[in-house]
Biopython code that builds the backbone (N, CA, C, O; Angstrom):
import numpy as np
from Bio.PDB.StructureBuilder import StructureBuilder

atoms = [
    (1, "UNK", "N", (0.087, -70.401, -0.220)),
    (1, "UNK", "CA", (-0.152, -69.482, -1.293)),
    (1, "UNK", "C", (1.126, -69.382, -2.120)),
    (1, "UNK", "O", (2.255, -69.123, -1.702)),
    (2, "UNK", "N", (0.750, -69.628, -3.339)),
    (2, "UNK", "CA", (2.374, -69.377, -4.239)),
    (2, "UNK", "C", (1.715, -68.088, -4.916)),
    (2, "UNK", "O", (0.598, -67.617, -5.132)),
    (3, "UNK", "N", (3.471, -67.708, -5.187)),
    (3, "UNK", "CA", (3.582, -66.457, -6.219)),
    (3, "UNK", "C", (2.518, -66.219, -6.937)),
    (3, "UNK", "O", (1.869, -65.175, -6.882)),
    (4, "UNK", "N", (2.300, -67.088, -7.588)),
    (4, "UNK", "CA", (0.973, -66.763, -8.971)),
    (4, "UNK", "C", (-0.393, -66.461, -8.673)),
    (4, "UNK", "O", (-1.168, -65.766, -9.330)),
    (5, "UNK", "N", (-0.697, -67.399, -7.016)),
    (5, "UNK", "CA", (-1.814, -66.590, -6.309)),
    (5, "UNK", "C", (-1.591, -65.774, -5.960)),
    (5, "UNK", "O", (-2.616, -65.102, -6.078)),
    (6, "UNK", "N", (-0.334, -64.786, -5.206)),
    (6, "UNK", "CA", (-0.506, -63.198, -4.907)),
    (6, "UNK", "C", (-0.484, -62.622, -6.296)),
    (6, "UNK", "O", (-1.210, -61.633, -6.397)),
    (7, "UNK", "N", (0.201, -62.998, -7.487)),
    (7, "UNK", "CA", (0.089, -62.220, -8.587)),
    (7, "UNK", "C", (-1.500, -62.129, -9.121)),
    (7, "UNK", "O", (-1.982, -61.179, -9.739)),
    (8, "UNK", "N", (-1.921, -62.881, -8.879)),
    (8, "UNK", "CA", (-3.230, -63.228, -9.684)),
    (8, "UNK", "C", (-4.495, -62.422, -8.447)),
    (8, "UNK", "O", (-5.632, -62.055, -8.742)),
    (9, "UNK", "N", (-3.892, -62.341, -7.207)),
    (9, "UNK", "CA", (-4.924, -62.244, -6.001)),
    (9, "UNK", "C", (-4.545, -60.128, -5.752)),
    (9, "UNK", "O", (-5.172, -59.159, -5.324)),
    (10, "UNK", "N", (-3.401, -60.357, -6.243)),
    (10, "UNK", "CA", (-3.360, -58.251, -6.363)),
    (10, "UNK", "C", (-3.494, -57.827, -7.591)),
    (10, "UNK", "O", (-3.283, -56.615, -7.647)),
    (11, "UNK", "N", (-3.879, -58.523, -9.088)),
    (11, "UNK", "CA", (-3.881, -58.400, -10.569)),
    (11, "UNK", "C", (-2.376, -57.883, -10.587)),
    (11, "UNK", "O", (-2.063, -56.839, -11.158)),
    (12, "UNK", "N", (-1.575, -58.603, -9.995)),
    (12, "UNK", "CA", (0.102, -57.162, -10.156)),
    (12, "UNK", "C", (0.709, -58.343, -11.576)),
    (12, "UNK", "O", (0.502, -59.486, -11.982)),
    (13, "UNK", "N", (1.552, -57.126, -11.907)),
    (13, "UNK", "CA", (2.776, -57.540, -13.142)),
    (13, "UNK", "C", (3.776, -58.307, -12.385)),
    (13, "UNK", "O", (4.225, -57.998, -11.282)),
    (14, "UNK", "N", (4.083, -59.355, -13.103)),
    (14, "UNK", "CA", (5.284, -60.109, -12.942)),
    (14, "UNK", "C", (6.156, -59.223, -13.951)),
    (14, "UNK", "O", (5.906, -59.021, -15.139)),
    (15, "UNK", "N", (7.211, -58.752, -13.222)),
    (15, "UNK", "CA", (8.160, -57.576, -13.900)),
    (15, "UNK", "C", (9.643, -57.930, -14.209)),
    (15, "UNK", "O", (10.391, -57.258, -14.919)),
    (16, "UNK", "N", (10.079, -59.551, -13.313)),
    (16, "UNK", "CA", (10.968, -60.016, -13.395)),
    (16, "UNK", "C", (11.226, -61.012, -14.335)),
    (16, "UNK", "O", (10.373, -61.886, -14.177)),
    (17, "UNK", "N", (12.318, -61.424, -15.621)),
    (17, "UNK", "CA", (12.341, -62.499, -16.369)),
    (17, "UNK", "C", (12.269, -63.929, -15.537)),
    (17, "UNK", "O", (11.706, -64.873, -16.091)),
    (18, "UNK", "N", (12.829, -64.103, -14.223)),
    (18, "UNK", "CA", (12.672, -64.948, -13.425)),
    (18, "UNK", "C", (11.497, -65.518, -13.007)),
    (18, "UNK", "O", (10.818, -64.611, -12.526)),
    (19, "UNK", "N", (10.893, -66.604, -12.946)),
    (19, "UNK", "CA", (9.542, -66.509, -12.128)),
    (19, "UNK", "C", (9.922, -68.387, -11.661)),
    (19, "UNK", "O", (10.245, -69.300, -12.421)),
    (20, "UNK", "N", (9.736, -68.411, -10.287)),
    (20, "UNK", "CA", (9.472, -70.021, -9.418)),
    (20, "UNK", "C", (8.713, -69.505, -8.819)),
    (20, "UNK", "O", (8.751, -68.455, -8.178)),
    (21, "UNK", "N", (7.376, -70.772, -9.121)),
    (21, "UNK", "CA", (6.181, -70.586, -8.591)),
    (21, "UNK", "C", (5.894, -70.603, -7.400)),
    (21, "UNK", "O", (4.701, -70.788, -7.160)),
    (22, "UNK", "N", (6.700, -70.451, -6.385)),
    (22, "UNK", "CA", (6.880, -71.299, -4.872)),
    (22, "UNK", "C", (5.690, -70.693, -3.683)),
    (22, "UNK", "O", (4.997, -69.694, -3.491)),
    (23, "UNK", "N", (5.954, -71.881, -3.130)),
    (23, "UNK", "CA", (5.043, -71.688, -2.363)),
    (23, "UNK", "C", (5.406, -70.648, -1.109)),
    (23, "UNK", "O", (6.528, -70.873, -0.656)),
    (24, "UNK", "N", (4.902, -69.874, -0.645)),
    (24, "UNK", "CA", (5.047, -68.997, 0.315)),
    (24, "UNK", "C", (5.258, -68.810, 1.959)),
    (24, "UNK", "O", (4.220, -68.372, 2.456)),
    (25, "UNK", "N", (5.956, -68.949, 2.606)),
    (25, "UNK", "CA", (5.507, -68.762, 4.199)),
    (25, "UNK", "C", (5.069, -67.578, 5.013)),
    (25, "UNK", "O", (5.139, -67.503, 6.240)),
    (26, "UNK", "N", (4.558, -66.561, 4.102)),
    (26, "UNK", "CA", (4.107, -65.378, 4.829)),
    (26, "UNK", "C", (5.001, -64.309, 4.598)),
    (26, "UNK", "O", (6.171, -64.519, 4.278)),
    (27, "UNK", "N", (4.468, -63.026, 4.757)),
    (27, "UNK", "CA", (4.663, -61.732, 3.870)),
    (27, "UNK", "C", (5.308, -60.389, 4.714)),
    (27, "UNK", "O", (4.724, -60.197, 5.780)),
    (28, "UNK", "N", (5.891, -59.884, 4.558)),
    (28, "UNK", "CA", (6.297, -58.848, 5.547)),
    (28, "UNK", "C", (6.468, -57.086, 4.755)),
    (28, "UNK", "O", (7.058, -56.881, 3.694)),
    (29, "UNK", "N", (6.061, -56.445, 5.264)),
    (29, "UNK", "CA", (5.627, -54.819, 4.581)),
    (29, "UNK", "C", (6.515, -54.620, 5.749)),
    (29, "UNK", "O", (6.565, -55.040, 6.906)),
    (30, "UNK", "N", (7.435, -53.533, 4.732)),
    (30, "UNK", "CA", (8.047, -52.269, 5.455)),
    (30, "UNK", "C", (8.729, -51.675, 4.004)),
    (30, "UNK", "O", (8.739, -52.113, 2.853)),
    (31, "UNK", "N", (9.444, -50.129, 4.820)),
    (31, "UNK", "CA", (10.023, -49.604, 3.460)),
    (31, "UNK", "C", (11.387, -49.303, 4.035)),
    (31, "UNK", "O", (12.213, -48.712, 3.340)),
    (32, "UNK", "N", (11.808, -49.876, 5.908)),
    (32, "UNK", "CA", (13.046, -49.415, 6.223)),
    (32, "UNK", "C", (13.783, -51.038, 6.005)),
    (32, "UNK", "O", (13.398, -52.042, 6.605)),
    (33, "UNK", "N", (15.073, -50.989, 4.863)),
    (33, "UNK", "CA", (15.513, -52.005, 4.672)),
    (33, "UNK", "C", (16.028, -52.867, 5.871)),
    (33, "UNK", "O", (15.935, -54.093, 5.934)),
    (34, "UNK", "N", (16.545, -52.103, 6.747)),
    (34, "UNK", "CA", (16.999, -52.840, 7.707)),
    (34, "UNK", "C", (16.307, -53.640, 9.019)),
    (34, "UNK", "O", (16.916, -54.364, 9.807)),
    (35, "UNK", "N", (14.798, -53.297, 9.041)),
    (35, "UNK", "CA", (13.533, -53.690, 9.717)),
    (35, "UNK", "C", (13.249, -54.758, 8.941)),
    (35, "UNK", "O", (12.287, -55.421, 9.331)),
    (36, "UNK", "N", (13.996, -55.261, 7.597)),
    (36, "UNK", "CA", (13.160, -56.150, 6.950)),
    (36, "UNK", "C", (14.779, -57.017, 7.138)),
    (36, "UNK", "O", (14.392, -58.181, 7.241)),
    (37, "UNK", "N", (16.119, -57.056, 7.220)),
    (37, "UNK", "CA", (16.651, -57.369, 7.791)),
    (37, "UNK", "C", (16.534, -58.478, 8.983)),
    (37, "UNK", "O", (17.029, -59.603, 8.921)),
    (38, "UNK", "N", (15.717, -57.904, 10.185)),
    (38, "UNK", "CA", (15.790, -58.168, 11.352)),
    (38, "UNK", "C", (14.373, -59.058, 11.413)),
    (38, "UNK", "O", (14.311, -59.821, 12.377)),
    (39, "UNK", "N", (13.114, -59.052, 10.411)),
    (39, "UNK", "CA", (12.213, -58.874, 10.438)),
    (39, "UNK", "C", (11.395, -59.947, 9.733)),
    (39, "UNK", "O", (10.474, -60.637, 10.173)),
    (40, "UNK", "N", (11.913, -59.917, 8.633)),
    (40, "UNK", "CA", (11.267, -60.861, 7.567)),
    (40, "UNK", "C", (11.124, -62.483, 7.504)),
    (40, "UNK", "O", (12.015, -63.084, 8.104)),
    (41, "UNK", "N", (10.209, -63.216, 6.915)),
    (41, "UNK", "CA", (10.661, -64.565, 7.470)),
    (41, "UNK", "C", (11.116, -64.955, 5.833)),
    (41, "UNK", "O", (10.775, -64.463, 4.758)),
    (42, "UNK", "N", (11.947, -65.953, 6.152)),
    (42, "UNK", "CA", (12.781, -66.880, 5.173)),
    (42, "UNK", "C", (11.411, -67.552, 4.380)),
    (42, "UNK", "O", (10.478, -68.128, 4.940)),
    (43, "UNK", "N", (11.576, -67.301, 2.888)),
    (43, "UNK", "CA", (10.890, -67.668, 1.881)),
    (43, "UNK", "C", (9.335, -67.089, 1.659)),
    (43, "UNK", "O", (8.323, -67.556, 1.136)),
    (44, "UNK", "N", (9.727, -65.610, 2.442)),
    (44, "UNK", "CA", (8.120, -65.036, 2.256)),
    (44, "UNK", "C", (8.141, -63.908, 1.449)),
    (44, "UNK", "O", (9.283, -63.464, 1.331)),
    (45, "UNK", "N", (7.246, -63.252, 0.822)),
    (45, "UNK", "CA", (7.452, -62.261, 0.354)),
    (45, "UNK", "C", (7.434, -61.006, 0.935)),
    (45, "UNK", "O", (6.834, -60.859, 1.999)),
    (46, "UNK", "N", (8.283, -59.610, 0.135)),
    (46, "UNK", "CA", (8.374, -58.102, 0.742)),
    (46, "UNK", "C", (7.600, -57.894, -0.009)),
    (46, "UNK", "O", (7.540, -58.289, -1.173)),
    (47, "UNK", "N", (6.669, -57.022, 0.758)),
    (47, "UNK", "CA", (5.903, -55.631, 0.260)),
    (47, "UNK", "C", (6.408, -54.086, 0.685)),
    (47, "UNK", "O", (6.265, -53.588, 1.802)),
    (48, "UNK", "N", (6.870, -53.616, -0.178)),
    (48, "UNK", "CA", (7.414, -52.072, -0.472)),
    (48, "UNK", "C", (7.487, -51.432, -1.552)),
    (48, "UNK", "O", (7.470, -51.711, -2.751)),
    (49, "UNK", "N", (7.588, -50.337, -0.804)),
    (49, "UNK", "CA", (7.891, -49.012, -2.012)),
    (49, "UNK", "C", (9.308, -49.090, -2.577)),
    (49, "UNK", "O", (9.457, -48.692, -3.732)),
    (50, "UNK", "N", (10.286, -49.516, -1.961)),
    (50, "UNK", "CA", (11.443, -49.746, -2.203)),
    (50, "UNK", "C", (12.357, -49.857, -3.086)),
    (50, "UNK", "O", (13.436, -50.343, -2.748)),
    (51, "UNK", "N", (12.150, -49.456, -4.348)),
    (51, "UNK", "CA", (12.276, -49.848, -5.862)),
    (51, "UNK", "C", (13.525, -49.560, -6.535)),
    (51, "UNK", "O", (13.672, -48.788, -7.483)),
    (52, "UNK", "N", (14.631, -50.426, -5.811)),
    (52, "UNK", "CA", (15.629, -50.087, -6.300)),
    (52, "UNK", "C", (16.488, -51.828, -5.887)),
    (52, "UNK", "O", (15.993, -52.843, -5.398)),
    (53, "UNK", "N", (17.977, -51.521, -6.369)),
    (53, "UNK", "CA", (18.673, -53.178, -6.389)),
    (53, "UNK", "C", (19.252, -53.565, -5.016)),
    (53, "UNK", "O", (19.717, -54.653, -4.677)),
    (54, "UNK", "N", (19.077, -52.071, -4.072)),
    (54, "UNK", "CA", (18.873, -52.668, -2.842)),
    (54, "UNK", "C", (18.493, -53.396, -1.839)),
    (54, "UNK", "O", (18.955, -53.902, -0.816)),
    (55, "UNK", "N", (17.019, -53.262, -2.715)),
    (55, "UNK", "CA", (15.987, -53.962, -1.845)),
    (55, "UNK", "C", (16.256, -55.470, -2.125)),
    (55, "UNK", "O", (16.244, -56.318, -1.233)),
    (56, "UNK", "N", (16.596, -55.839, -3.959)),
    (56, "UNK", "CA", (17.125, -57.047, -3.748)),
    (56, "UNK", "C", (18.217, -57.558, -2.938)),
    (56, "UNK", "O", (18.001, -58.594, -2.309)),
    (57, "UNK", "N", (19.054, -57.149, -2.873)),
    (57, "UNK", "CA", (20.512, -57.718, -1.798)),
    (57, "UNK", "C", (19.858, -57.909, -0.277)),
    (57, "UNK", "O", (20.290, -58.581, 0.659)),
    (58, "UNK", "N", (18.867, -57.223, -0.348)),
    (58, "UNK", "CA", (18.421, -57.570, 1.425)),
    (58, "UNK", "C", (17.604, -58.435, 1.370)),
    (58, "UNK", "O", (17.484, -59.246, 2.288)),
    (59, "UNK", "N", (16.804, -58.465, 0.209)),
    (59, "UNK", "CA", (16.252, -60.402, -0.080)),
    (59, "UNK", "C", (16.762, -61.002, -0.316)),
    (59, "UNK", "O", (16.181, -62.081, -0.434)),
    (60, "UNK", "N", (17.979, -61.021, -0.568)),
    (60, "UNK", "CA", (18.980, -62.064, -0.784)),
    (60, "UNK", "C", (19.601, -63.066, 0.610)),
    (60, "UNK", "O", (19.833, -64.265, 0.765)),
    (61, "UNK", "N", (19.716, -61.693, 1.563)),
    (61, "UNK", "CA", (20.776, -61.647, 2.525)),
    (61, "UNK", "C", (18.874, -62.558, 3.492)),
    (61, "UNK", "O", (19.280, -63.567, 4.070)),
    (62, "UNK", "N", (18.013, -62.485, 3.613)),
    (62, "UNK", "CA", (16.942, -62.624, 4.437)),
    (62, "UNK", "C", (16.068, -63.655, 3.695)),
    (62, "UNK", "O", (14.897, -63.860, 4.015)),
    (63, "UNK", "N", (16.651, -64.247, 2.759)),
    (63, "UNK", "CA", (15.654, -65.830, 1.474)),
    (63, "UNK", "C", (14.533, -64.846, 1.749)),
    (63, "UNK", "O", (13.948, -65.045, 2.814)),
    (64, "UNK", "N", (13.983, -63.522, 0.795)),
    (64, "UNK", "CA", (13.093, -63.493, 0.556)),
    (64, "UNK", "C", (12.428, -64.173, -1.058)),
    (64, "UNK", "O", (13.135, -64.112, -2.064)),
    (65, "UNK", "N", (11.333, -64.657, -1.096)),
    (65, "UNK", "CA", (11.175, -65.173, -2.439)),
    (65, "UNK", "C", (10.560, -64.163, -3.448)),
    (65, "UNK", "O", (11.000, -64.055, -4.592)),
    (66, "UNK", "N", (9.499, -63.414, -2.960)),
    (66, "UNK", "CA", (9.192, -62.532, -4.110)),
    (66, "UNK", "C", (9.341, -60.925, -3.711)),
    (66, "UNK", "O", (9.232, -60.696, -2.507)),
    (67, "UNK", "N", (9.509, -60.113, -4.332)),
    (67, "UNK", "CA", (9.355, -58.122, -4.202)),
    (67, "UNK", "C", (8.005, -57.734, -4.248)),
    (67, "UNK", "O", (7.756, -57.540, -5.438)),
    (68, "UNK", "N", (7.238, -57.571, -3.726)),
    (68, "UNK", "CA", (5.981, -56.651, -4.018)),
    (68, "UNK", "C", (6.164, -55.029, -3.921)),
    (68, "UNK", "O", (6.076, -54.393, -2.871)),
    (69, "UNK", "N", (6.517, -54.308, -5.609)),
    (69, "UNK", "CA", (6.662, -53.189, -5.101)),
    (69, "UNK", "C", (5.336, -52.137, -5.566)),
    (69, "UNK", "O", (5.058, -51.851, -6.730)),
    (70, "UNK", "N", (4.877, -51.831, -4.785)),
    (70, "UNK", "CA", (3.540, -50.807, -4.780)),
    (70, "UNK", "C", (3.353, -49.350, -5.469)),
    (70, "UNK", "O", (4.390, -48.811, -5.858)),
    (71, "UNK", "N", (2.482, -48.862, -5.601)),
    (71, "UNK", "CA", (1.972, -47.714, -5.854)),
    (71, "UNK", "C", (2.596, -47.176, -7.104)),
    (71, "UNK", "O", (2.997, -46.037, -7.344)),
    (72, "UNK", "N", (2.583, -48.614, -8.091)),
    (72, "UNK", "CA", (3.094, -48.711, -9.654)),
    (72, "UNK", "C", (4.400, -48.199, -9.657)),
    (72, "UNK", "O", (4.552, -47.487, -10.651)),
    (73, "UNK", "N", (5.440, -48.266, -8.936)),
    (73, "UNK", "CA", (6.697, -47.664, -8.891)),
    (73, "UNK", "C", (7.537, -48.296, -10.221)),
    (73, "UNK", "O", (7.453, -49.422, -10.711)),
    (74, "UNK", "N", (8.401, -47.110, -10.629)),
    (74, "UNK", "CA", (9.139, -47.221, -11.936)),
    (74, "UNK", "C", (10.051, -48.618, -11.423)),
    (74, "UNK", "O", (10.490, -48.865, -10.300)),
    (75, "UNK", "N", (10.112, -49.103, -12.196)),
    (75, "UNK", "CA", (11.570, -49.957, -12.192)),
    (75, "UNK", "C", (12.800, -49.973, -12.516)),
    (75, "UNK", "O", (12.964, -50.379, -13.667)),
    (76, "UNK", "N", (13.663, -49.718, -12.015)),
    (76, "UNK", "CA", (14.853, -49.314, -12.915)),
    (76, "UNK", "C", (15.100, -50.919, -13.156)),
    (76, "UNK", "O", (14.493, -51.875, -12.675)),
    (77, "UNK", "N", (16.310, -50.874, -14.157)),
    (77, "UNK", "CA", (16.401, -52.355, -14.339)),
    (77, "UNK", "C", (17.502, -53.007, -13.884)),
    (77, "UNK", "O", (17.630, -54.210, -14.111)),
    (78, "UNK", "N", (18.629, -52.156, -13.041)),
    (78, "UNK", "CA", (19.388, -52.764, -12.293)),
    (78, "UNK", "C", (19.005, -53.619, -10.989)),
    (78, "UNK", "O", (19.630, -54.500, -10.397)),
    (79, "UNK", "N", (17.583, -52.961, -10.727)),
    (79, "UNK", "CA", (16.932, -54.009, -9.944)),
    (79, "UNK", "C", (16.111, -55.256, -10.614)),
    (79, "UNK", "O", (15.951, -56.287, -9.961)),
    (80, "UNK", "N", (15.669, -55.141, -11.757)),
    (80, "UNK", "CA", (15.288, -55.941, -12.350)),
    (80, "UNK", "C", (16.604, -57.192, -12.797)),
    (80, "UNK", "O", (16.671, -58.421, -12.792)),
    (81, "UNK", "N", (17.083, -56.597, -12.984)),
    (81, "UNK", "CA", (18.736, -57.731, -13.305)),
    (81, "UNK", "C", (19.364, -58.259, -12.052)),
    (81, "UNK", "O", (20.141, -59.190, -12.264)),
    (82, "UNK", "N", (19.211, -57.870, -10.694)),
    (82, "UNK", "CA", (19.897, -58.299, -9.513)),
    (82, "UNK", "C", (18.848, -58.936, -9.540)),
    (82, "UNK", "O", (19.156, -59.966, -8.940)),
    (83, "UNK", "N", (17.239, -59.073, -9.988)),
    (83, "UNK", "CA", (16.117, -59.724, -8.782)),
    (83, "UNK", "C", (16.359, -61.066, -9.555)),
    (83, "UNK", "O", (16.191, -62.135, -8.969)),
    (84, "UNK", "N", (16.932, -60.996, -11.469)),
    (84, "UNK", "CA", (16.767, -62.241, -11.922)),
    (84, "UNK", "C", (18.204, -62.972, -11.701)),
    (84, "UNK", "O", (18.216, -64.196, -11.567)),
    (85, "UNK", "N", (19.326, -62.284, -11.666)),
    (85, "UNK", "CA", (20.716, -63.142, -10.779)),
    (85, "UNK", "C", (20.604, -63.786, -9.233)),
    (85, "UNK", "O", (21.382, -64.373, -8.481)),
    (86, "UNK", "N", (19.675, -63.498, -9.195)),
    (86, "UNK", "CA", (19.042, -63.854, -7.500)),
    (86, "UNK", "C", (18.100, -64.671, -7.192)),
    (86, "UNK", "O", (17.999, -65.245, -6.108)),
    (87, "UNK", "N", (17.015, -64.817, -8.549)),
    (87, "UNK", "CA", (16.454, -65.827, -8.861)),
    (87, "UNK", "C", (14.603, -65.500, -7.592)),
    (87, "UNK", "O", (13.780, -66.294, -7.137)),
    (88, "UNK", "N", (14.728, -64.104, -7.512)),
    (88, "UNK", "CA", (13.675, -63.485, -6.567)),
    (88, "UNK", "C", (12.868, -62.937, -7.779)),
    (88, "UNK", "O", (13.305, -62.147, -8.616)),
    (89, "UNK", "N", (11.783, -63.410, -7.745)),
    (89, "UNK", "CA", (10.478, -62.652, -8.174)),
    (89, "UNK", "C", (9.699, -61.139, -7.797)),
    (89, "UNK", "O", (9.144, -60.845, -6.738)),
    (90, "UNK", "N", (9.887, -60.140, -9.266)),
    (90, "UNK", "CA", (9.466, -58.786, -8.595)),
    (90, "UNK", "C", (8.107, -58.932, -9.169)),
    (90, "UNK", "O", (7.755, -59.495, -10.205)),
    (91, "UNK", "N", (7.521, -58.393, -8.399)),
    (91, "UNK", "CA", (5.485, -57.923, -8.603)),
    (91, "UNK", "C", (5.455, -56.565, -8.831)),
    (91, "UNK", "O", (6.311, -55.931, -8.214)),
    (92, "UNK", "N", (4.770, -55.989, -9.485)),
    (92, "UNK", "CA", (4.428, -54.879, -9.025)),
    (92, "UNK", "C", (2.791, -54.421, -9.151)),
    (92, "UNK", "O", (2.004, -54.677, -10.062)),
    (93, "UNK", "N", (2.641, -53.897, -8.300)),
    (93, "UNK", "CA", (0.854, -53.372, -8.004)),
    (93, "UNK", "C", (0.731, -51.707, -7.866)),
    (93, "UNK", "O", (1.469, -50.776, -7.542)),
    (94, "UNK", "N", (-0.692, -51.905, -8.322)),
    (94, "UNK", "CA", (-0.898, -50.117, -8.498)),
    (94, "UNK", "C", (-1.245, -50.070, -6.933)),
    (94, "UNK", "O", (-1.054, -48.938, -6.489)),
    (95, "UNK", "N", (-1.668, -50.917, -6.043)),
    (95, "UNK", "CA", (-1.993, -50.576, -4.956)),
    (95, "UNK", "C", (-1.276, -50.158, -3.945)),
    (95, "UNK", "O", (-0.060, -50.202, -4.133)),
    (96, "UNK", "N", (-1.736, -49.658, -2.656)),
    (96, "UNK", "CA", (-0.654, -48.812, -1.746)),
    (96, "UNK", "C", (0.119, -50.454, -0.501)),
    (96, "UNK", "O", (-0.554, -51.484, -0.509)),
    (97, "UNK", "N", (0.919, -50.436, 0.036)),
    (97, "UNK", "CA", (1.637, -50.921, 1.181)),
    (97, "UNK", "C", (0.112, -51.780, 1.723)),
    (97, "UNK", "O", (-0.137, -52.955, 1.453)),
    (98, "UNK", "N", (-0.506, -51.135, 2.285)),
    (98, "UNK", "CA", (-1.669, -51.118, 3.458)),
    (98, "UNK", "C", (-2.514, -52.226, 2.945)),
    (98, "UNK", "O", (-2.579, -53.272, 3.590)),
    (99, "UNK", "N", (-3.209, -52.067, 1.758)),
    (99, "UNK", "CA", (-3.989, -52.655, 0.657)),
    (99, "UNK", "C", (-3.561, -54.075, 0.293)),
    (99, "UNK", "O", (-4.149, -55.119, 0.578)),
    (100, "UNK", "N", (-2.324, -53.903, -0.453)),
    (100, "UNK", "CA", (-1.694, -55.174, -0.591)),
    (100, "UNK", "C", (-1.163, -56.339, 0.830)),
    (100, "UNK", "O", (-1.173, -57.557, 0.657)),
    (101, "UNK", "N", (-0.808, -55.814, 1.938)),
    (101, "UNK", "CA", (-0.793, -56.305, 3.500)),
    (101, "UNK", "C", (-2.342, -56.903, 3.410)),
    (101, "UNK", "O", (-2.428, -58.086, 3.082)),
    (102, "UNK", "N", (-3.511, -56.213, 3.660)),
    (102, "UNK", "CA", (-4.971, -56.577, 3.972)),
    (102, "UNK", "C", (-4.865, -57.701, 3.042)),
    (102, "UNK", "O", (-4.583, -58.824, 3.459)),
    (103, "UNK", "N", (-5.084, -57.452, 1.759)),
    (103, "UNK", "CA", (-5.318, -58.524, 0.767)),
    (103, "UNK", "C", (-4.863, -59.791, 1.275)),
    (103, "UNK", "O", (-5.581, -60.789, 1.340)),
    (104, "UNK", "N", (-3.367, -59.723, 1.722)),
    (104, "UNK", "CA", (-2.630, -60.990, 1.600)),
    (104, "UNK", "C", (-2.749, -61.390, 3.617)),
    (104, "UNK", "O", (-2.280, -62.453, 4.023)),
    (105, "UNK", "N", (-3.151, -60.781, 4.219)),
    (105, "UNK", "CA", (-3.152, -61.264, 5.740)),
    (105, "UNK", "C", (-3.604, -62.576, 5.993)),
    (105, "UNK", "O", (-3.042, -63.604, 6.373)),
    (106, "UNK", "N", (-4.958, -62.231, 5.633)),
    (106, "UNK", "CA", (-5.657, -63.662, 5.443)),
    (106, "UNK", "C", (-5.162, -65.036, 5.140)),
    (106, "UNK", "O", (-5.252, -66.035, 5.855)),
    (107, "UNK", "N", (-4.638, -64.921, 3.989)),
    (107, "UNK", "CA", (-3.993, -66.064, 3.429)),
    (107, "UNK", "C", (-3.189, -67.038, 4.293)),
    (107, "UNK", "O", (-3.313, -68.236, 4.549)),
    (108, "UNK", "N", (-2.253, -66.011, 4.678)),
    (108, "UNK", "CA", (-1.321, -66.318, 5.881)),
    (108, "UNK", "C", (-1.395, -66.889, 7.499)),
    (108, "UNK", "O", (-0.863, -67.862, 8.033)),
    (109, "UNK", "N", (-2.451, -65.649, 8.106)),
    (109, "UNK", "CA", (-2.788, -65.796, 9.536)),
    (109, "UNK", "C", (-3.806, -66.800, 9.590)),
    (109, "UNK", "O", (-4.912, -66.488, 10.031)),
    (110, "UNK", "N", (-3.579, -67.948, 9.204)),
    (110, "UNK", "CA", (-4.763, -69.000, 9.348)),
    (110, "UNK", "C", (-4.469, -69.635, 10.510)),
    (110, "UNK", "O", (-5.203, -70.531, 10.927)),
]
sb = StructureBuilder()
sb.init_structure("model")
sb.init_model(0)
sb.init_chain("A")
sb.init_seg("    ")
for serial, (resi, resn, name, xyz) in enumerate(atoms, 1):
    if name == "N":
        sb.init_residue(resn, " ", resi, " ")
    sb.init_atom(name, np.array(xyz, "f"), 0.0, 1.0, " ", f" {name:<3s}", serial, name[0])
structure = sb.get_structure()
């Protein structure tokens, strides 16, 4: 599954000037940065509430490839400017954590 199918598969905004279409290895939801730290797999995407330039540096530090941030959260744009120096793709969806996980399980757990 690449980027443009979760963008296209949650209707979410591509919010970042950055966009590589890449292909995905699976998705990881949390909102404690450091669980996603320990947690996440290399070249998959985060799903969180998380909406700040933090969350990028811990995709940085963990090759996450894209941000899924939920429940239409504002963007400030210092995260928007770390996600495109970083070359990480942000999403954003009106939907909750839970919703966007279900959607995308499938894809993955084959």
């Amino acid at each position: 599954m690449t980027i443009r199918d979760v963008a296209h598969t949650l209707n979410a905004e591509i919010a970042s000037d950055i966009f590589d279409n890449s292909e995905l290895s699976g998705a990881y939801t949390s909102d404690l940065l450091s669980d996603v730290l320990a947690n996440a797999k290399d070249g998959g995407a985060l799903i969180t509430i998380q909406a700040h330039k933090n969350t990028v540096a811990v995709a940085t530090l963990v090759n996450i490839t894209v941000i899924i941030i939920c429940n239409n959260r504002p963007l400030p744009e210092d995260m928007i400017e770390a996600a495109n120096n970083e070359a990480i793709t942000i999403l954003r969806t009106h939907e909750n954590q839970f919703t966007v996980s279900g959607k995308l399980y499938n894809f993955f757990e084959k």
